[in-house]
DSSP file (Angstrom, degrees, kcal/mol; ACC not computed):
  #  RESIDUE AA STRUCTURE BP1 BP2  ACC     N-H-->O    O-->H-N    N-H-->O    O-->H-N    TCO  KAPPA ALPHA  PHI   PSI    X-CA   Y-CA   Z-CA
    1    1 A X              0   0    0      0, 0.0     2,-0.1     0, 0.0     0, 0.0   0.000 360.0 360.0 360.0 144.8  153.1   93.1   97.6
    2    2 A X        -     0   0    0      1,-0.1     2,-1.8     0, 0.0     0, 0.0  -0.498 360.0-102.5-104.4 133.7  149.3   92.3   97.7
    3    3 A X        -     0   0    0     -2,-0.1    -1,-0.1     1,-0.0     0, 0.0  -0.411  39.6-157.9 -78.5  89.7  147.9   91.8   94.5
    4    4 A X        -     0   0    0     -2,-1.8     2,-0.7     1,-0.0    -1,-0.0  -0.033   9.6-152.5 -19.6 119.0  145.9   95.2   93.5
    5    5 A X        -     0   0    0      2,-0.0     2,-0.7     1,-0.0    -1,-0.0  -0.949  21.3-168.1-113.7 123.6  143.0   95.0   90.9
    6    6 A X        -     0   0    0     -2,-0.7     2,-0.1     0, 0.0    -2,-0.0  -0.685   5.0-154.9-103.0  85.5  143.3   98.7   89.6
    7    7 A X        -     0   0    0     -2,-0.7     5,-0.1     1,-0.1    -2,-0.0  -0.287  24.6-116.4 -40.7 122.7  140.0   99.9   87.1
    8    8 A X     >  -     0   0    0      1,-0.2     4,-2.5    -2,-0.1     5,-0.5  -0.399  25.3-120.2 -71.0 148.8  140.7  102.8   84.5
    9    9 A X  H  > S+     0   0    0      2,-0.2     4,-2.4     1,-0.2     3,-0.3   0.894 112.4  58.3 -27.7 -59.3  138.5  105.8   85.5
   10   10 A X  H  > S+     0   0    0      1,-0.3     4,-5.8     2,-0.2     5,-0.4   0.863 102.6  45.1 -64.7 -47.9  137.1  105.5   82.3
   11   11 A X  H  > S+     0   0    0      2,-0.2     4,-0.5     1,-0.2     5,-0.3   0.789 115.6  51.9 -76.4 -13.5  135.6  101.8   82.3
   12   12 A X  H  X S+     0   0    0     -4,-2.5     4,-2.1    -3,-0.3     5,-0.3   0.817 114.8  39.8 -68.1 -34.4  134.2  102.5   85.8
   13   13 A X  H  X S+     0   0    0     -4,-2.4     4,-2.6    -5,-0.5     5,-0.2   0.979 119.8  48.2 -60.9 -38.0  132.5  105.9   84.4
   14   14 A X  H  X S+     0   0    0     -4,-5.8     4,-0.7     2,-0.2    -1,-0.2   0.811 110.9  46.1 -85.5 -13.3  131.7  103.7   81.4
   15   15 A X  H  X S+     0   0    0     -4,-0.5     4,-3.0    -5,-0.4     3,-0.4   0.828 116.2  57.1 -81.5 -59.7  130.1  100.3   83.8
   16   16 A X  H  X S+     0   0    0     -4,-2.1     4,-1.1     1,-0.3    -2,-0.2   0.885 108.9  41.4 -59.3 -37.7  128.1  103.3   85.8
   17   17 A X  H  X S+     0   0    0     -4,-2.6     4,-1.2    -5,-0.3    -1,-0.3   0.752 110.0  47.6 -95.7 -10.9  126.7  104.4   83.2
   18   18 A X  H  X S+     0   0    0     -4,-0.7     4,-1.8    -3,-0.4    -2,-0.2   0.748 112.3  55.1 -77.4 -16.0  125.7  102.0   81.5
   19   19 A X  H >< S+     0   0    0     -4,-3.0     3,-2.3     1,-0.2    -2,-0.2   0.928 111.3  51.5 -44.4 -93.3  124.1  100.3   85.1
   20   20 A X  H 3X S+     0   0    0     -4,-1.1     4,-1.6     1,-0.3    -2,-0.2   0.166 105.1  50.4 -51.4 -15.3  122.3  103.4   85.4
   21   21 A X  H 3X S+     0   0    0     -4,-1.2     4,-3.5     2,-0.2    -1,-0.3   0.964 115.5  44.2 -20.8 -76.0  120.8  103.5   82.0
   22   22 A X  H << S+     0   0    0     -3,-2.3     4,-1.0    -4,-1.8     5,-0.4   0.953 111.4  52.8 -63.6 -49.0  119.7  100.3   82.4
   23   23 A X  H >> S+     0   0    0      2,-0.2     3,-3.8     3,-0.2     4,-1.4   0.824 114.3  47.0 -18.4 -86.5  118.4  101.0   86.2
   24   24 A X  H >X S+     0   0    0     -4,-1.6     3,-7.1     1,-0.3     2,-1.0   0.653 109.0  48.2 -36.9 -85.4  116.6  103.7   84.9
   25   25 A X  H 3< S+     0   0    0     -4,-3.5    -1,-0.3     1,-0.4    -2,-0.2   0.381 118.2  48.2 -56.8 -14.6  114.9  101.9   81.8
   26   26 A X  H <> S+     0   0    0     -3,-3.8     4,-1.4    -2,-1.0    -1,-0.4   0.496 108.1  47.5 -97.9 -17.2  114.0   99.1   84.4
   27   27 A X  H <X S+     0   0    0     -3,-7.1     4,-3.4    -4,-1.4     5,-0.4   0.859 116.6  51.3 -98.1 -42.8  112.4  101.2   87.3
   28   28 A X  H  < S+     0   0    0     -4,-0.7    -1,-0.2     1,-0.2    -2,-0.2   0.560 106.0  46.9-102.6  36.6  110.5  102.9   84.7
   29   29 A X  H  > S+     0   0    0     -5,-0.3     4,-3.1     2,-0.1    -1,-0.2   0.811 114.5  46.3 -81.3 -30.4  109.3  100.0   83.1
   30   30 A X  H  X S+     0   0    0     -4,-1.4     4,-4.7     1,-0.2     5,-0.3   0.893 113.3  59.8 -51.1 -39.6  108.1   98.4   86.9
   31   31 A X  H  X S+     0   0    0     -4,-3.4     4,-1.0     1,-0.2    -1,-0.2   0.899 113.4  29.8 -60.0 -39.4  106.8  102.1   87.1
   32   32 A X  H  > S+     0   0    0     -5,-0.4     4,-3.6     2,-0.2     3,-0.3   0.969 123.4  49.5 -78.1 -50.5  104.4  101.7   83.9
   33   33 A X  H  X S+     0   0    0     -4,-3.1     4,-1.9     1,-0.3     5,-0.2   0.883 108.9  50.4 -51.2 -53.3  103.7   97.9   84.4
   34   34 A X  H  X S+     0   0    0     -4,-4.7     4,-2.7     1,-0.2    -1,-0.3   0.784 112.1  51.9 -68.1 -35.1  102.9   98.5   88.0
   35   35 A X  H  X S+     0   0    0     -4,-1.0     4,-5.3    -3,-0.3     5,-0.3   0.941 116.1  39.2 -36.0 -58.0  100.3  101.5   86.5
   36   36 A X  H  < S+     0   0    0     -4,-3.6    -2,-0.2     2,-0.2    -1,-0.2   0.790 111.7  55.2 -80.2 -19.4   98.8   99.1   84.2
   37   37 A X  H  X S+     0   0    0     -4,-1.9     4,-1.6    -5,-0.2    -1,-0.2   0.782 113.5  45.4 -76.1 -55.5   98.8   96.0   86.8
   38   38 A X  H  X S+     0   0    0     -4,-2.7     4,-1.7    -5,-0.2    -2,-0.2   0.949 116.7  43.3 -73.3 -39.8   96.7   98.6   89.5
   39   39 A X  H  X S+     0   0    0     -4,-5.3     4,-1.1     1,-0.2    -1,-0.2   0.635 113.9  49.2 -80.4   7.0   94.1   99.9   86.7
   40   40 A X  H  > S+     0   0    0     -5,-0.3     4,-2.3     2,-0.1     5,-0.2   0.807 114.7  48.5 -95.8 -38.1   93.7   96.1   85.3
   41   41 A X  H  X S+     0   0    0     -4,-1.6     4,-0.7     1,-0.2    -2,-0.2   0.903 116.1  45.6 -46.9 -52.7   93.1   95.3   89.5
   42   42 A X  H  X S+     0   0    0     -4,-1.7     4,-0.9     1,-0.2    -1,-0.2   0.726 112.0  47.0 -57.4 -51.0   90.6   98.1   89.6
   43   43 A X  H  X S+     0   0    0     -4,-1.1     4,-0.9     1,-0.2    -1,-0.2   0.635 112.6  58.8 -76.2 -17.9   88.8   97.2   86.5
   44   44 A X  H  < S+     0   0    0     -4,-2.3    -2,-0.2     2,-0.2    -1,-0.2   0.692 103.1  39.7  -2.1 -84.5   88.8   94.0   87.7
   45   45 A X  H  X S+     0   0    0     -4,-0.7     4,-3.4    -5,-0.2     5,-0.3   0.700 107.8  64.7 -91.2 -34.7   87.1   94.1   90.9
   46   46 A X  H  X S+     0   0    0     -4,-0.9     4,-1.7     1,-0.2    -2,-0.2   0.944 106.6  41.0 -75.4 -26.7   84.5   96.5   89.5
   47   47 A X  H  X S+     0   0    0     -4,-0.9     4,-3.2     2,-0.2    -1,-0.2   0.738 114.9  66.6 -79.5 -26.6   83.0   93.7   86.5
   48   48 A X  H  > S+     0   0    0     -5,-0.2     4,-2.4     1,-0.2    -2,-0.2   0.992 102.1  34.4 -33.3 -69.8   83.5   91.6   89.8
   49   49 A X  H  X S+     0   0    0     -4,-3.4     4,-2.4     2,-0.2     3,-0.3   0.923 118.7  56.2 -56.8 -43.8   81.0   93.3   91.7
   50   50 A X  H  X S+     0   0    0     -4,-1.7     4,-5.2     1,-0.3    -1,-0.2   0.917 108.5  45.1 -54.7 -63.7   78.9   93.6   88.5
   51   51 A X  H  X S+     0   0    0     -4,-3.2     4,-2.6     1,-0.2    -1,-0.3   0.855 112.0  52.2 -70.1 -24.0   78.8   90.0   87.7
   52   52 A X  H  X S+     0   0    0     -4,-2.4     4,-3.4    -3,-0.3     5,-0.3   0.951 115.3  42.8 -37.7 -63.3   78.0   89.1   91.6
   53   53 A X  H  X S+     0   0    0     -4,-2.4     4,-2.8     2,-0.3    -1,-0.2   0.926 115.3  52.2 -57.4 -48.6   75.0   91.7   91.5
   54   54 A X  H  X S+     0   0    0     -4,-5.2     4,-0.7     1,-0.3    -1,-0.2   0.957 112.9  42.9 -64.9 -61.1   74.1   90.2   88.0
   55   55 A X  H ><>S+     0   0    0     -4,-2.6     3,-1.4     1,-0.2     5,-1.0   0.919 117.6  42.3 -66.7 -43.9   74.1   86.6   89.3
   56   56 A X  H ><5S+     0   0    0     -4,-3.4     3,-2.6     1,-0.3    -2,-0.2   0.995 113.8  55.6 -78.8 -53.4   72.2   87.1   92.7
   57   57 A X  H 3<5S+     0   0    0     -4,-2.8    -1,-0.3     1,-0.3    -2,-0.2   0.715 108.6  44.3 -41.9 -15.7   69.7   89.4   90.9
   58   58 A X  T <<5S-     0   0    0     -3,-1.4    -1,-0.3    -4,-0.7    -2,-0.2   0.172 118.7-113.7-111.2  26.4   69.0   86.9   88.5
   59   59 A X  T < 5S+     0   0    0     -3,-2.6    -3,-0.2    -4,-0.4    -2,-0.1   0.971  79.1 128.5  58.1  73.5   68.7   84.1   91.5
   60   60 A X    > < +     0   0    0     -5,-1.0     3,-0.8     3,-0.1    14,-0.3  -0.182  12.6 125.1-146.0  30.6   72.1   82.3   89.8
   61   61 A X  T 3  S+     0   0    0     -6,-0.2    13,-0.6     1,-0.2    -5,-0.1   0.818  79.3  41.4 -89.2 -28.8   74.2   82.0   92.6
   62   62 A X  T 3  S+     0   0    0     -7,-0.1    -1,-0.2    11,-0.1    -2,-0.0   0.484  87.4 115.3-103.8  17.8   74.7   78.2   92.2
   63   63 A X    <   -     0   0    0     -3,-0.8     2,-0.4     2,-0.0    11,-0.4   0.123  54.7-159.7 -49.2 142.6   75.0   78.9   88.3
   64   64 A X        -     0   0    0      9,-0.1     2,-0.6     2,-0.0     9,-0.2  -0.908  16.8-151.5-153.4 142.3   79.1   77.8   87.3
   65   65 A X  E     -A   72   0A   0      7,-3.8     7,-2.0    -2,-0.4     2,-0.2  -0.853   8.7-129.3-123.9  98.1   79.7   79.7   83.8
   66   66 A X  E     +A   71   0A   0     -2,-0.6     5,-0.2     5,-0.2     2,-0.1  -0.492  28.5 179.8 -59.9 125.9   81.9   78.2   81.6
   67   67 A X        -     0   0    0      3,-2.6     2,-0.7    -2,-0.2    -1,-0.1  -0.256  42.2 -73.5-142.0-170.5   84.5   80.1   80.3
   68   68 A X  S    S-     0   0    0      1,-0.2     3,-0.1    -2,-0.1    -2,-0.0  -0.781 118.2 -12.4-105.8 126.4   87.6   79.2   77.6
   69   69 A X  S    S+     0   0    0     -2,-0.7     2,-0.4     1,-0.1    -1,-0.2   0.349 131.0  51.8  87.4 -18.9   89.6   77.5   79.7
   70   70 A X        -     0   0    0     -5,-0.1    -3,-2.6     2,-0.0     2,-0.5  -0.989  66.9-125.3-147.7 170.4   88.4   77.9   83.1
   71   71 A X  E     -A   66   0A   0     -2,-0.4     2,-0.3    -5,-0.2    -5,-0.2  -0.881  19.1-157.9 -98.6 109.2   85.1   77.6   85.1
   72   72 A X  E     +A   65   0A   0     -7,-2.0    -7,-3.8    -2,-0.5     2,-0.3  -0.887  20.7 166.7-111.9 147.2   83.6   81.0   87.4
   73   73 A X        -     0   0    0     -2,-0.3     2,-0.8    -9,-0.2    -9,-0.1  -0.986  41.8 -98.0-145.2 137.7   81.1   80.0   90.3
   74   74 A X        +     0   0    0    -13,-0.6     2,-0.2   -11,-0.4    -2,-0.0  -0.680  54.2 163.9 -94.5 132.4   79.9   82.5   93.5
   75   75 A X        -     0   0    0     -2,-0.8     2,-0.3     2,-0.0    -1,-0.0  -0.554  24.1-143.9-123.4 165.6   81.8   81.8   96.5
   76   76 A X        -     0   0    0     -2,-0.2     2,-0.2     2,-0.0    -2,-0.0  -0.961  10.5-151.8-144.6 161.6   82.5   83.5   99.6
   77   77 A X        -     0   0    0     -2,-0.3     2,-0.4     2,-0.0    -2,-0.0  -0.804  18.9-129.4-166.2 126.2   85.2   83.8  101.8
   78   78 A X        +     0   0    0     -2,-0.2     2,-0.7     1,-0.1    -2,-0.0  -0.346  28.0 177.3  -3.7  62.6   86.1   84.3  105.0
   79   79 A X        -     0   0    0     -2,-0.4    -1,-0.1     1,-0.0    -2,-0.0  -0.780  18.4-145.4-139.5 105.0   88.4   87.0  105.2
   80   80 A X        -     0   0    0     -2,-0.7    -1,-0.0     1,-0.1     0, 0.0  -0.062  31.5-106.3 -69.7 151.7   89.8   88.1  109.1
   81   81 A X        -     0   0    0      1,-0.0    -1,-0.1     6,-0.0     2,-0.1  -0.347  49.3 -72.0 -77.1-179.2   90.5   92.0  109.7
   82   82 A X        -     0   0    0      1,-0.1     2,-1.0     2,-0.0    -1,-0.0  -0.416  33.8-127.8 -67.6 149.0   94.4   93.5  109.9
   83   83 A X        +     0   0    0      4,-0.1     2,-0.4    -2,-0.1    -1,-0.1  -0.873  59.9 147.4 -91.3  90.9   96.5   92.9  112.9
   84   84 A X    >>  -     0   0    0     -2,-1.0     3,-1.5     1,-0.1     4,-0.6  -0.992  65.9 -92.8-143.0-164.0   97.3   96.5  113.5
   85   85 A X  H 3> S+     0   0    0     -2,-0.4     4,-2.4     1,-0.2     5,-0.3   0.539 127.3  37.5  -3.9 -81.8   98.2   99.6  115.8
   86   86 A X  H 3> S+     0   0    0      2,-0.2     4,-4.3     3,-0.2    -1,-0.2   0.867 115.6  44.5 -19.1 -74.0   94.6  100.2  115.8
   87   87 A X  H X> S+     0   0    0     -3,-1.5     3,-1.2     2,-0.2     4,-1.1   0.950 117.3  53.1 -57.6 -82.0   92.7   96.8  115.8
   88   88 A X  H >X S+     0   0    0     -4,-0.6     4,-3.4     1,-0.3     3,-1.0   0.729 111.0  49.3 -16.4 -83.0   95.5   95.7  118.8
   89   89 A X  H 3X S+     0   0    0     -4,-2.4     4,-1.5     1,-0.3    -1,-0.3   0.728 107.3  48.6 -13.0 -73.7   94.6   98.7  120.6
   90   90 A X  H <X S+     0   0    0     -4,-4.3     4,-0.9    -3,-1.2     3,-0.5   0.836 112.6  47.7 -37.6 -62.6   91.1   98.4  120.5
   91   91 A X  H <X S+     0   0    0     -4,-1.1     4,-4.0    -3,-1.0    -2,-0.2   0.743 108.8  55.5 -64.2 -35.6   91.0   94.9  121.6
   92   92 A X  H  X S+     0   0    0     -4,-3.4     4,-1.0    -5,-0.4    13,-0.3   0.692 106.0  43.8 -90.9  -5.4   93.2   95.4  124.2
   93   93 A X  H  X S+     0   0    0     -4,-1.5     4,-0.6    -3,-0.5    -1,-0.2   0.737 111.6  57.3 -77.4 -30.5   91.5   98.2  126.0
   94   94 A X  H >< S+     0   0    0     -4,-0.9     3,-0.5    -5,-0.2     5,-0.4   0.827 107.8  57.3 -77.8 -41.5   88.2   96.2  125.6
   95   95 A X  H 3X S+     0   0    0     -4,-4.0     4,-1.1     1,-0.3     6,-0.2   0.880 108.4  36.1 -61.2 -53.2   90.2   93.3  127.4
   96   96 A X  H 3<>S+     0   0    0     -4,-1.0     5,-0.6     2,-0.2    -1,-0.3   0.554 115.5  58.7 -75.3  16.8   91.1   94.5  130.3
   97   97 A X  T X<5S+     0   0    0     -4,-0.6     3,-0.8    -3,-0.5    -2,-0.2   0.984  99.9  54.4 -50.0 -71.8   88.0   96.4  130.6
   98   98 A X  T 345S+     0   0    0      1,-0.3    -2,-0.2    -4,-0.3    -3,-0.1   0.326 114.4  45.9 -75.4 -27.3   85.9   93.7  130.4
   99   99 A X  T 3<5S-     0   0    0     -4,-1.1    -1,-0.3    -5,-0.4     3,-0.2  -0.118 108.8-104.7-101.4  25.7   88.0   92.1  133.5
  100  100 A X  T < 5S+     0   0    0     -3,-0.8    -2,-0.2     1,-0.2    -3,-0.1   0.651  70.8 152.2  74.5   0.4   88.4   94.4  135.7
  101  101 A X      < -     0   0    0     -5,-0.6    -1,-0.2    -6,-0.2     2,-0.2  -0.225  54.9-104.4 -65.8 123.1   92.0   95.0  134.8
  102  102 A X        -     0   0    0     -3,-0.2     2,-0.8    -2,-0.1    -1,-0.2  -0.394  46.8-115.2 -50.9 142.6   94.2   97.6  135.0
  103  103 A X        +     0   0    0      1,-0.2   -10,-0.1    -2,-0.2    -1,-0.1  -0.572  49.8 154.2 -86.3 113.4   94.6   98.9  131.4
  104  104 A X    >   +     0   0    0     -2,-0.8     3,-1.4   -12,-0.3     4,-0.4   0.352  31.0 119.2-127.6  31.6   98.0   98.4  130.2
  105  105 A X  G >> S+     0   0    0    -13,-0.3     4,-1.9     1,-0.2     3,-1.5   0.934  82.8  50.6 -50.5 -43.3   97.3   98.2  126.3
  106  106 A X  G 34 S+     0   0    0      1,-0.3    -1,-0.2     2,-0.2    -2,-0.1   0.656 106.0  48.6 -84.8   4.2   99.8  101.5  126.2
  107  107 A X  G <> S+     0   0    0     -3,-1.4     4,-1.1     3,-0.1    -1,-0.3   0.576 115.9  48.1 -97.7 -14.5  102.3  100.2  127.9
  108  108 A X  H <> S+     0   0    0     -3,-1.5     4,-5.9    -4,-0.4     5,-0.4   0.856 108.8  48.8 -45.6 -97.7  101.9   97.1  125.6
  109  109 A X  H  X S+     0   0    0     -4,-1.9     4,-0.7     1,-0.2    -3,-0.2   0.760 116.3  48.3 -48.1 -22.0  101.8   98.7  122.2
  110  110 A X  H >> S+     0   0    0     -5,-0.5     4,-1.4     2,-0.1     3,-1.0   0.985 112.8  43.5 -77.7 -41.8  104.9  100.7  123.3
  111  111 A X  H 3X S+     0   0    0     -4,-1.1     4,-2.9     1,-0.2     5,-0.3   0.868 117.7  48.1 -51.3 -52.1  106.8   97.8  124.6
  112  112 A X  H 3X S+     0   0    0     -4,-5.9     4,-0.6     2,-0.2    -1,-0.2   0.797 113.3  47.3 -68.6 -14.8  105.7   95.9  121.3
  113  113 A X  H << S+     0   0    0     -3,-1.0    -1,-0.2    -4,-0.7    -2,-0.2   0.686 110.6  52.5 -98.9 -15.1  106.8   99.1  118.8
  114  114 A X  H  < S+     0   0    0     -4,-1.4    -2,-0.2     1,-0.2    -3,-0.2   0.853 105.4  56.3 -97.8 -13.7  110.1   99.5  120.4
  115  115 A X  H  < S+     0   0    0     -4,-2.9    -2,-0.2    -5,-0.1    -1,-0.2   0.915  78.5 120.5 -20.1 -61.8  110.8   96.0  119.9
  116  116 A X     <  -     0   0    0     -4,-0.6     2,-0.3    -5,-0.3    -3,-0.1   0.367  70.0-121.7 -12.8 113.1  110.2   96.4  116.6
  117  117 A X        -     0   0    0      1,-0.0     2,-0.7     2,-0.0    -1,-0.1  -0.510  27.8-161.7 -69.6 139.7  113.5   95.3  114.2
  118  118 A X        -     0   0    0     -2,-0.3     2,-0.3    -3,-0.1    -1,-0.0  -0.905   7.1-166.0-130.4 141.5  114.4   98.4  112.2
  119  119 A X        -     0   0    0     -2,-0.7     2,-0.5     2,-0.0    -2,-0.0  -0.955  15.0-146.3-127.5 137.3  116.5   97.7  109.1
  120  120 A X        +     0   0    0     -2,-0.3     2,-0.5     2,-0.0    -2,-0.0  -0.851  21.4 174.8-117.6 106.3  118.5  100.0  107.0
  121  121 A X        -     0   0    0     -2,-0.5     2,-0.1     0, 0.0    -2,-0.0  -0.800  25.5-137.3-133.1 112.1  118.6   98.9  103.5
  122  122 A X        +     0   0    0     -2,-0.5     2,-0.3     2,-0.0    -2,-0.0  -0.444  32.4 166.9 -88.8 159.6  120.2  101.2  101.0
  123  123 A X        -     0   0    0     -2,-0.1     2,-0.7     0, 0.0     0, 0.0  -0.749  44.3 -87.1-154.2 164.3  118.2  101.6   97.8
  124  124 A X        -     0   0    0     -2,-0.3     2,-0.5     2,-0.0    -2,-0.0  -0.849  36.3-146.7 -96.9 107.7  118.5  104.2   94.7
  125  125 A X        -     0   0    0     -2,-0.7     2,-0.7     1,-0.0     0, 0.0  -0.566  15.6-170.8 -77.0 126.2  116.3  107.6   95.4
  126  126 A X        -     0   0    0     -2,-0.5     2,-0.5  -102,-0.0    -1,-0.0  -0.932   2.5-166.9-118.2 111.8  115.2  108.6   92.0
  127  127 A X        -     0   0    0     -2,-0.7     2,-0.1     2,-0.0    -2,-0.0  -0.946  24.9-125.0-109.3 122.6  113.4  112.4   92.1
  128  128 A X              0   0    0     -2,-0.5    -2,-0.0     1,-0.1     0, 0.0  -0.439 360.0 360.0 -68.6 138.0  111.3  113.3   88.9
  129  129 A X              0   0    0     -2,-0.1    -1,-0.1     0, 0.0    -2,-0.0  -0.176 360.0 360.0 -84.9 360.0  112.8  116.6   87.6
């Protein structure tokens, strides 16, 4: 006879709930962290701008401002737009304008979205009450 592993009721009810405890107490810490992680980004970027403005208003741009522990200097960088739906789109209507082409950008972008791998990944829906 094939060896069975049988679980009392009780120590699965009592493993489940103690997962889900902890689930919960972990998605809403991610939930708060993730809070405090986007307003630190926010606050961030805005003393960003500030000190940029500061330094090119005061002609300082090749200025490097020692700090404890690290060095800040104004840089630039290069930074290409998103490859999507849109931007594709766009490009590809101006390309075969521009050659005389039949337009097949929508026959393109369809070909390229039903390609598309689609994944089903099962996950815990948590709805605030």
């Amino acid at each position: 006879m094939a060896s069975e592993q049988k679980h009392p009721v009780s120590t699965t009810n009592s493993e489940l709930a103690v997962a889900v405890r902890n689930w919960v107490h972990f998605d809403n810490l991610a939930e708060n962290l993730n809070k405090q992680v986007a307003n630190a980004r926010t606050l961030r970027s805005e003393y960003e701008a500030k000190v940029l403005q500061l330094l090119e208003a005061s002609n300082m741009k090749q200025s490097v401002i020692k700090i404890s522990g690290a060095t800040l200097q104004y840089a630039t960088r290069t930074k290409q737009t998103d490859l999507g739906w849109t931007m594709l789109s766009d490009h590809l209507h101006d390309y075969f304008k521009t050659r005389g082409r039949v337009d097949e950008t929508n026959d393109i972008l369809n070909y390229l979205q039903k390609a598309r791998e689609v994944k089903s990944v099962p996950y815990l829906k948590k709805n605030t009450v």
